[in-house]
C-alpha positions in Angstrom: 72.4 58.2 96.4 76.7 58.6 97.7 78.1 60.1 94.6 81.6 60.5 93.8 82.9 61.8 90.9 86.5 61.0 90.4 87.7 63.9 88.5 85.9 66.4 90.1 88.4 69.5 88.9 89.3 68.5 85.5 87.0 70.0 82.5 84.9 66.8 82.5 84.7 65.9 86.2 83.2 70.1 86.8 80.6 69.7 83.7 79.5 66.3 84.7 78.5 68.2 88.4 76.7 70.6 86.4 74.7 67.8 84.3 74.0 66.3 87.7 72.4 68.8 89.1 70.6 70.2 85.9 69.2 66.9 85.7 68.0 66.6 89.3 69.9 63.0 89.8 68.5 61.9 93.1 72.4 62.9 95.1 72.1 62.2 98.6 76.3 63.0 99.3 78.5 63.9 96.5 82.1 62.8 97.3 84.7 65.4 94.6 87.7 63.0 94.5 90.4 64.9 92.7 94.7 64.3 92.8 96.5 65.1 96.4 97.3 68.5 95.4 93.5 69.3 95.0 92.4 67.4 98.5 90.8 69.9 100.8 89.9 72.2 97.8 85.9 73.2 98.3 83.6 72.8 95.4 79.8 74.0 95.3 77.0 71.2 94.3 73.4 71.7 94.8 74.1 74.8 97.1 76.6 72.9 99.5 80.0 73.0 99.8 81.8 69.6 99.7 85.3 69.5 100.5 87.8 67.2 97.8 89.0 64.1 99.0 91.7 61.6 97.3 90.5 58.0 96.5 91.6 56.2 99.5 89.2 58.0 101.4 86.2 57.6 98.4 87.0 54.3 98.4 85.8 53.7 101.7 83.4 55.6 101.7 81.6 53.0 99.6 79.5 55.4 96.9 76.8 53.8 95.2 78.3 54.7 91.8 81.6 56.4 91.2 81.6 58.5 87.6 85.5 58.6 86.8 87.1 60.8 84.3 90.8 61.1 85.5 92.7 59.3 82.8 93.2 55.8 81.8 95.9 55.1 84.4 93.7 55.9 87.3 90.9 54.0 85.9 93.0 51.3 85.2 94.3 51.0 89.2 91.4 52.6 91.0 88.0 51.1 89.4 88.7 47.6 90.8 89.3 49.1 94.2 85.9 51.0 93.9 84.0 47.8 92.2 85.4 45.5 94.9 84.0 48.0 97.8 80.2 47.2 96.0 80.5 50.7 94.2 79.6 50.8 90.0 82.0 52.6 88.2 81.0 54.2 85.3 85.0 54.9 83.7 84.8 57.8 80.7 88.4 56.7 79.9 89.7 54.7 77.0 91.1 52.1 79.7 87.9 49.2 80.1 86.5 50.1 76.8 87.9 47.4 74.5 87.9 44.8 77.8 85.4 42.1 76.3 84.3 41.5 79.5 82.9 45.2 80.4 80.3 46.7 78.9 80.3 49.4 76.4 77.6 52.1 76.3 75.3 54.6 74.8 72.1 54.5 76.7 69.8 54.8 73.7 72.0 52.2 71.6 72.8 49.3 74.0 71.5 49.9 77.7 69.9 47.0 77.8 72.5 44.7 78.3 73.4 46.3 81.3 72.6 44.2 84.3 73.4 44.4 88.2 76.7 42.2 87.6 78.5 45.1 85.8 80.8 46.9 88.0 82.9 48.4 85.8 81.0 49.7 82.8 82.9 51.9 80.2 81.7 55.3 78.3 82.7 55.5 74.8 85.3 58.0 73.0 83.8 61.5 72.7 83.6 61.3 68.7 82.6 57.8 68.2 79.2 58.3 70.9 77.8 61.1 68.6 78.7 58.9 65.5 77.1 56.0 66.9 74.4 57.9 67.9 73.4 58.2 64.3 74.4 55.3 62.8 72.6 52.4 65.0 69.2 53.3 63.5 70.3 53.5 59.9 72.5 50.2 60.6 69.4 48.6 62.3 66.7 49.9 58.9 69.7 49.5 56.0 72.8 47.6 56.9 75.7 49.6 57.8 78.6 48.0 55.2 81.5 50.8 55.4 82.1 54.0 57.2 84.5 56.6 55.8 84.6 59.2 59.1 86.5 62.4 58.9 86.6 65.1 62.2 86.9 67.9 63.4 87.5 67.6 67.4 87.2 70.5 69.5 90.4 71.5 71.8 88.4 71.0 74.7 88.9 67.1 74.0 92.5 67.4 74.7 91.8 69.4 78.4 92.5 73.0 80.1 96.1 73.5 78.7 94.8 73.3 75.3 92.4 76.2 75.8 94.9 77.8 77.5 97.0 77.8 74.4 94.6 78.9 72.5 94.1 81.5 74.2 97.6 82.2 74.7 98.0 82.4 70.9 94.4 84.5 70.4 96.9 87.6 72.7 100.2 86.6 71.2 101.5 85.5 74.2 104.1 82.9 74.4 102.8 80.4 77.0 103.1 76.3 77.8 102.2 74.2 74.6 99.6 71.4 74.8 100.4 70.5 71.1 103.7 70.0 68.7 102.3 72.7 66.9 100.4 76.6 67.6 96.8 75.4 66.9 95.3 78.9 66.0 94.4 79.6 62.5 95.5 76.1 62.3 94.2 71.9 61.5 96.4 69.3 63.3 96.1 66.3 61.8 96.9 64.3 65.0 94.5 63.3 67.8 96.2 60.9 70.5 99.3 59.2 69.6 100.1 57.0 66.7 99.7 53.4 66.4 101.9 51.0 64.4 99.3 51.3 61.8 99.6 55.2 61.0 96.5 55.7 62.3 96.1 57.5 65.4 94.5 56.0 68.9 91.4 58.2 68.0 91.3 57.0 64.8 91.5 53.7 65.4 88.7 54.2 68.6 86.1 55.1 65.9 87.0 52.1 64.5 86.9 49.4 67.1 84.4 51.1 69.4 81.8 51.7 66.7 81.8 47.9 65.9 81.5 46.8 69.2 78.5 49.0 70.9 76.7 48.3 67.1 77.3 44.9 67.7 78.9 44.3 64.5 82.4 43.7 63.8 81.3 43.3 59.9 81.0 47.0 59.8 84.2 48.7 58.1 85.3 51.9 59.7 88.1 54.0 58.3 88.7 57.2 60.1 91.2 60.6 60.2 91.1 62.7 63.0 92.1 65.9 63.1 92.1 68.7 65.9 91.2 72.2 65.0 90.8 75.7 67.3 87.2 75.0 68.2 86.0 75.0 71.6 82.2 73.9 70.9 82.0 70.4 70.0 83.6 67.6 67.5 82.0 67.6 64.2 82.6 64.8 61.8 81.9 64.6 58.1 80.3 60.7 57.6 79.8 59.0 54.5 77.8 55.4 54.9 77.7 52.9 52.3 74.9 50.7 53.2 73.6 47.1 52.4 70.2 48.2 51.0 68.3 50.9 49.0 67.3 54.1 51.1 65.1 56.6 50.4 66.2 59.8 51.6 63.0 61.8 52.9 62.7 58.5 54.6 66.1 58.0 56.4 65.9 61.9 57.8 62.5 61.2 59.1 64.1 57.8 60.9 66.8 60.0 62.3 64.1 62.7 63.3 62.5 60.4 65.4 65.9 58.8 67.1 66.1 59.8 70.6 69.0 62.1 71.3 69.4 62.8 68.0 68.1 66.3 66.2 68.2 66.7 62.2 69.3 70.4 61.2 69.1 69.8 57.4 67.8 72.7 56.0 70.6 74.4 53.4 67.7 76.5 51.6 67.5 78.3 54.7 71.1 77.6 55.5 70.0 75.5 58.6 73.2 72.9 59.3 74.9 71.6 62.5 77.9 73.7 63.5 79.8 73.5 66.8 79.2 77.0 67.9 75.6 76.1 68.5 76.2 72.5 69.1 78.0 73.9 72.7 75.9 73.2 75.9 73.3 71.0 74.3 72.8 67.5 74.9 71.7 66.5 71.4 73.6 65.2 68.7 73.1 67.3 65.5 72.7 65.7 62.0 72.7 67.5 58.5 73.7 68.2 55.4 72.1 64.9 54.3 72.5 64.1 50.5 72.9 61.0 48.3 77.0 60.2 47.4 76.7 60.4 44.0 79.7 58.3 43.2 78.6 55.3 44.5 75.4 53.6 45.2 73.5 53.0 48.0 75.9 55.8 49.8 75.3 58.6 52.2 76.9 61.4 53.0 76.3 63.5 56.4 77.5 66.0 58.9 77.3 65.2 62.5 78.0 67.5 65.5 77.9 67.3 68.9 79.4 68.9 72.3 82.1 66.5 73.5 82.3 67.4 77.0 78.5 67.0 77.8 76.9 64.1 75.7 80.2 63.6 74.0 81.5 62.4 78.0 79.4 64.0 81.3 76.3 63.5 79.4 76.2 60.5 78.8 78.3 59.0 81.6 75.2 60.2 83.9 72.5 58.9 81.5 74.4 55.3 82.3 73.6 55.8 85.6 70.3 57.0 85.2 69.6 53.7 83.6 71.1 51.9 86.4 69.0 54.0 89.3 65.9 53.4 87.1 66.2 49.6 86.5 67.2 48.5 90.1 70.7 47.9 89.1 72.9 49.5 91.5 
């Protein structure tokens, strides 16, 4: 299949060429789209060089599927272009997510609604697909009342001049800021801009995108985001308040069987998700499972997972996966 990734040089755009080719997706021409100042650049895929182009000439080169992580703004102007050439985007931005009229997706939640009409089809935030993840099987066996969601978000969320400052502030170096604040040996308690509300735009993504790839706007979500010097994966401490009894040994063997999902709940032998081993893995991590003892029919969990692969690359490709396997594109 004509490939273009629209992106190509940012953090996402590079690790969503690596989950390509690691998971042998049937690329017949990969077409790098990046900004003008990267166009001519040459990138290695599947031991070829390909040369970067800008979207006017993507565009007409009519891809099959275009994989787009190069901000809302971009999404916003240049996925109707793609979509109206017969190419299906698949948009890891925040800009199509909330559109009622496009779908949004986590493969092992909601595929199925998918059909060949959807041209534009949105990825979900980074933090709310690994929450998600977890909670649609526990929703579907218990009934999912309220969501209390705290995280933890990795740097690489925010991009390359985050690390960069990092690692600026690791050598006591005085460099360009991608934050208000130095974030080593620090917690920011912002991710994204703040609404009206007081909540932040990634708090208030946890919230809106969790009820609408569950399917239910009943669910209540509160969330605080915070942004600590990490460069692994998000991790997010969870507590559920469900509808129903649950049995514990039960609910960790129903997560043990959820695809994409793997339970690390062990604290005798100190076994727990962390971000440090979460890094380069596709699976989201579970653990730390307990009752909340303050309120019944309550569960408290810790849920990790590596943002840029099935936090964004990851599962942007296992959308199209989906689509390649059912005929739909």
């Amino acid at each position: 299949m004509k490939i273009a990734v629209v992106g190509a040089t940012g953090m996402v755009g590079e690790v969503m060429l690596q989950v390509l080719a690691e998971r042998k997706f049937p690329v017949s021409e990969l077409i790098p789209v990046a900004s003008e100042k990267s166009v001519g650049k040459e990138l290695e895929f599947n031991g070829k060089t390909y040369k970067v182009v800008s979207l006017e000439t993507a565009v007409a080169m009519q891809p099959d599927i275009a994989l787009f992580s190069a901000g809302g703004q971009t999404s916003l102007d240049w996925a109707p272009k793609f979509a109206a050439a017969g190419t299906t985007v698949i948009d890891n931005s925040s800009a199509w997510r909330m559109d009622p009229t496009k779908k949004l997706i986590v493969p092992e939640i909601n595929a199925g609604e998918l059909t060949a009409t959807d041209k534009i089809i949105a990825n979900p935030n980074c933090s709310t697909i690994q929450m998600v993840l977890v909670l649609a099987p526990l929703h579907r066996k218990y009934g999912i009342k309220r969501v209390i969601v705290s995280t933890y978000q990795s740097i690489t969320g925010t991009g390359v001049k985050a690390v960069q400052q990092l690692e600026n502030e690791y050598k006591g170096i005085q460099g360009e800021m991608a934050y208000k604040y130095p974030i080593h040996r620090n917690a920011i308690p912002q991710c994204d801009v703040f609404e009206s509300n007081g909540y932040t735009k990634e708090e208030m993504k946890l919230v809106r995108e969790t009820q609408k790839i569950i399917g239910d706007s009943s669910i209540a979500v509160t969330a605080t985001a915070i942004r600590i010097p990490v460069v692994g994966g998000h991790s997010e401490a969870v507590n559920v308040e469900f509808a129903t009894e649950y049995d514990l040994n039960e609910l960790r063997a129903l997560l043990a069987k959820t695809p994409g999902v793997q339970v690390q709940d062990d604290t005798e032998n100190y076994s727990y998700p962390m971000p440090l081993f979460a890094q380069g893995k596709d699976e989201v991590f579970v653990g730390r499972l307990r009752r909340d003892e303050s309120r019944e029919k309550a569960l408290n969990m810790w849920i990790v997972a590596d943002n840029l692969r099935k936090g964004a690359a990851t599962n942007t490709i296992q959308i199209a996966e989906y689509l390649v396997a059912h005929q739909l594109v």
